[in-house]
C-alpha positions in Angstrom: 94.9 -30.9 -2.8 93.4 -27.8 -1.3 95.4 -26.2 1.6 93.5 -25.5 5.0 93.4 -22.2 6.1 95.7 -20.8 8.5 94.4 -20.1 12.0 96.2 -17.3 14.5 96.0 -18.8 17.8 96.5 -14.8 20.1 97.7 -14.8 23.8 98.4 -11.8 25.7 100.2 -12.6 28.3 100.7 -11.0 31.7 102.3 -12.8 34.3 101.2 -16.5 34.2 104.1 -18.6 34.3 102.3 -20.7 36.2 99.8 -21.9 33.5 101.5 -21.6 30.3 102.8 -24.4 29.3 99.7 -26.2 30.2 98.4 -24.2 28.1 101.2 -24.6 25.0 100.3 -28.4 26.1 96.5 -27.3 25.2 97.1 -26.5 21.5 100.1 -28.4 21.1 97.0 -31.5 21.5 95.2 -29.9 18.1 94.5 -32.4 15.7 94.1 -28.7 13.5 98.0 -28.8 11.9 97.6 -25.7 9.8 97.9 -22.6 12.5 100.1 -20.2 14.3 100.6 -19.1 17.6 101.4 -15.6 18.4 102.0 -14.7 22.3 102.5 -11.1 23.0 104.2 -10.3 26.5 102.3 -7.7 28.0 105.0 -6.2 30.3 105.0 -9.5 32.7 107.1 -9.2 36.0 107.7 -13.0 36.3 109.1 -15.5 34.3 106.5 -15.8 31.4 108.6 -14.2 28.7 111.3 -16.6 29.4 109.0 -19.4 28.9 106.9 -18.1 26.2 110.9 -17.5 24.2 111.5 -21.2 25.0 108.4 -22.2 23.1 108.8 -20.2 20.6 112.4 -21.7 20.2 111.2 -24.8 20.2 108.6 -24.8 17.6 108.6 -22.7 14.1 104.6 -22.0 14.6 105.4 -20.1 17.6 106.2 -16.2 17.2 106.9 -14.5 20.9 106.5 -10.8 20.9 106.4 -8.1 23.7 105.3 -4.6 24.4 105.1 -2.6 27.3 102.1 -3.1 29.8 99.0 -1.9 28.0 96.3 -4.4 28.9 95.0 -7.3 26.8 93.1 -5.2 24.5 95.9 -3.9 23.5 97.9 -7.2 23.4 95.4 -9.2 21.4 95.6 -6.3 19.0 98.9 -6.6 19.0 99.4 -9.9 17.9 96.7 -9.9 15.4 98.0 -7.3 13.6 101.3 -9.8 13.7 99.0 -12.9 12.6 98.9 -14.3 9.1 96.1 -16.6 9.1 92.5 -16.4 8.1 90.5 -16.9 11.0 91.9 -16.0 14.5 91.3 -17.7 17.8 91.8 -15.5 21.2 92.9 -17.7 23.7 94.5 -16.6 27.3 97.4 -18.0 28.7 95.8 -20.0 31.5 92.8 -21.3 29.8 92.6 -24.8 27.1 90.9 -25.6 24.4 90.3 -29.2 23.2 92.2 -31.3 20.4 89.5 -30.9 18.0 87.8 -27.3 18.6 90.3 -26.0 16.0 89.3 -28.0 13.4 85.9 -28.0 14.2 84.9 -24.0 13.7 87.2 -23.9 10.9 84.8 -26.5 8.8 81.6 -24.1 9.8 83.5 -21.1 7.9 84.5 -23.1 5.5 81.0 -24.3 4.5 79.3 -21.2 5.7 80.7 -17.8 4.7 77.7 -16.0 6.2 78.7 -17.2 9.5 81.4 -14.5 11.8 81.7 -16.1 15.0 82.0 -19.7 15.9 82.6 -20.8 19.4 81.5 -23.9 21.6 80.0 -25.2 25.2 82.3 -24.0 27.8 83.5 -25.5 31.3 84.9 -23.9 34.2 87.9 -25.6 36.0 90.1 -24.5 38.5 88.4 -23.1 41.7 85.5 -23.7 40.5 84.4 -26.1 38.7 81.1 -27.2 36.0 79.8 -26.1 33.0 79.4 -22.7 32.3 76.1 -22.0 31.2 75.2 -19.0 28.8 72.2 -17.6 27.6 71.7 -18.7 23.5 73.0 -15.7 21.1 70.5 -13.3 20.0 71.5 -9.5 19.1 68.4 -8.7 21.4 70.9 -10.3 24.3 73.6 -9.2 22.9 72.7 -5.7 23.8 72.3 -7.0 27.3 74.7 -9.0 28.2 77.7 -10.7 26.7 77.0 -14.5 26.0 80.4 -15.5 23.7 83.6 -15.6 25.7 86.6 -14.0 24.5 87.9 -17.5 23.0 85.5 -17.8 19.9 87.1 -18.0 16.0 86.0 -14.8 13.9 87.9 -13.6 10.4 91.0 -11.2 10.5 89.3 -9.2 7.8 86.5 -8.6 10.6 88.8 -7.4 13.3 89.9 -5.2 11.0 86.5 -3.7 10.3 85.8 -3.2 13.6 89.0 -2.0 14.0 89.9 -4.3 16.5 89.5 -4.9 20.2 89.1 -1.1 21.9 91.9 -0.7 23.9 90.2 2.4 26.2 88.5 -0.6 28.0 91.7 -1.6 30.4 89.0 -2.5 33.0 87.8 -4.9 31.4 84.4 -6.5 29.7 86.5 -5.2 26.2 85.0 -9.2 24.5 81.7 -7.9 25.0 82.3 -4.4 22.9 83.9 -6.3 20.6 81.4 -8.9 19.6 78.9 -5.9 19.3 80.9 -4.2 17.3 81.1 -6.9 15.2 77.8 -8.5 15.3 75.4 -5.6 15.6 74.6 -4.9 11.4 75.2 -8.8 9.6 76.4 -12.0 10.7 75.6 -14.9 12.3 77.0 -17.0 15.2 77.3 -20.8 15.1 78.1 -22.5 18.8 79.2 -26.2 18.6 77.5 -28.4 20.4 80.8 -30.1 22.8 82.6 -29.0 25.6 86.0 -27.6 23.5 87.0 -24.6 25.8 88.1 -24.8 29.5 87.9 -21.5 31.2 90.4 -21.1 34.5 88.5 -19.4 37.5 91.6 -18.5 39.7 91.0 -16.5 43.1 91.7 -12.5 42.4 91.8 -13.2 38.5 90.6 -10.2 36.4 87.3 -10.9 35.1 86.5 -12.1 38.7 87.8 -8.9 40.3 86.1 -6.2 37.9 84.4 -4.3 40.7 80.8 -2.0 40.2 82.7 0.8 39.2 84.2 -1.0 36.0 80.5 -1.7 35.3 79.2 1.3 34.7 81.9 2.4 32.7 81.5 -0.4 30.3 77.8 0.7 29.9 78.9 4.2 29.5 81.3 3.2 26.9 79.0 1.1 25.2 76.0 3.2 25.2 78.4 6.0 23.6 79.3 3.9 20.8 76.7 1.7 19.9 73.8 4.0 20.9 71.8 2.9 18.1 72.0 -0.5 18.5 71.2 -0.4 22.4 68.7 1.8 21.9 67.4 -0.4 18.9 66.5 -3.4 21.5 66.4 -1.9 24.9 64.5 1.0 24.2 67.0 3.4 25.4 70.5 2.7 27.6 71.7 0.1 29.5 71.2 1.3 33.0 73.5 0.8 36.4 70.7 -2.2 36.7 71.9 -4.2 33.7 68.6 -6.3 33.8 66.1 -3.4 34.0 67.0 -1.7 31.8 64.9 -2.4 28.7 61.6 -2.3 31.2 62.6 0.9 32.6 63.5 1.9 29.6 59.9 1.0 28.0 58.2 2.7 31.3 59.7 6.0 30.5 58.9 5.7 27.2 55.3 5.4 27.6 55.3 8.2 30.2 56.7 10.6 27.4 60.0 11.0 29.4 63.2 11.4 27.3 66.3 10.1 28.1 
């Protein structure tokens, strides 16, 4: 009988005792029996390391690692680079998955190896709450805007291709980068059609607090490194208006006016 694939289940972890073991609760509802889960303690101030031990005391699929604080780029690279499996699933230590998610994007790679990145309808809990509409995948929105949250499955062997989740990007938006970087040549992107990731809005999270400033750095940083692809479906860079860019972009162009 053939052996399922091992899936790497990756948490950085900074300072949410609070949530993780509603989390552990989360995958310890998989229905998916073949996978590991890898928490790396990114310099946490509060009791998560002591909880994140007793879990991984407690059950021999759980590995608990820590490093000093480097943000969750560097974290998720971290444990990756400790994972065994396959396919690898990001998730953070306050959001859920459902019981069958798991089991779900592993039969897509399974029967599809032209497929990189499976992920799911989304839903927002917490202090807000509802679904959490995204626009459909294209590349030509990719280069806008990032519609795959950082809890989608993808290959190790495509991590390490990309090489990995670029850890200059402490501010934040660092998913985004990172699904370019992977999806910009080849590859295609399957999202199941169920509710099987539940994202926590908190009040003062991260993602929430990234501020204008943090912006424009991400679309410095991208436009740096994936000029060509930007350039490819906007018509030059993303500009501090996100959403005008590829018309201004196109403007200038027919004007004659380089950028």
């Amino acid at each position: 009988m053939e052996t399922s694939p091992l899936v790497s289940v990756i948490t950085p972890l900074y300072n949410q005792e609070a949530f993780l073991e509603e989390t552990a609760n989360s995958l310890l509802g998989s229905d998916y029996a073949h996978m590991e889960w890898i928490i790396v303690d990114d310099g946490s101030t509060d009791s998560s390391p002591e909880i994140a031990k007793r879990l991984a005391d407690r059950y021999p699929w759980i590995f608990f690692f820590s490093q000093t604080n480097a943000g969750p780029s560097a974290a998720r690279n971290t444990a990756i680079g400790f994972a065994k499996g396959t396919y690898i699933l990001p998730l953070d230590a306050d959001d859920l998955i459902s019981s069958h998610y798991i089991r779900e994007a592993v039969d897509v790679f399974q029967r599809r190896p032209e497929v990189k990145v499976v992920y799911c309808e989304a839903e927002k809990f917490g202090a807000k709450t509802g679904p959490w509409k995204l626009k459909p995948f294209s590349r030509a929105q990719l280069a806008q805007g990032n519609m795959i949250f950082v809890t989608a499955m993808y290959r190790k062997c495509d991590w390490e291709a990309v090489g990995g989740y670029a850890e200059e990007m402490t501010w934040g938006f660092e998913d985004w980068e990172f699904w370019i970087a992977m999806l910009k040549e080849s590859g295609e992107v399957v999202k199941l059609p169920f509710t099987g990731f539940y994202y926590r809005i908190r009040g003062g999270s991260r993602r929430k607090s990234v501020d204008q400033r943090a912006r424009q750095l991400t679309y410095q940083f991208i436009n740096e490194k994936h000029r060509d692809f930007i350039y490819l479906h906007l018509k030059g860079p993303i500009r501090s208006s996100k959403t005008w860019s590829k018309p201004v972009n196109t403007i200038l162009h027919w004007l004659g006016i380089r950028y």
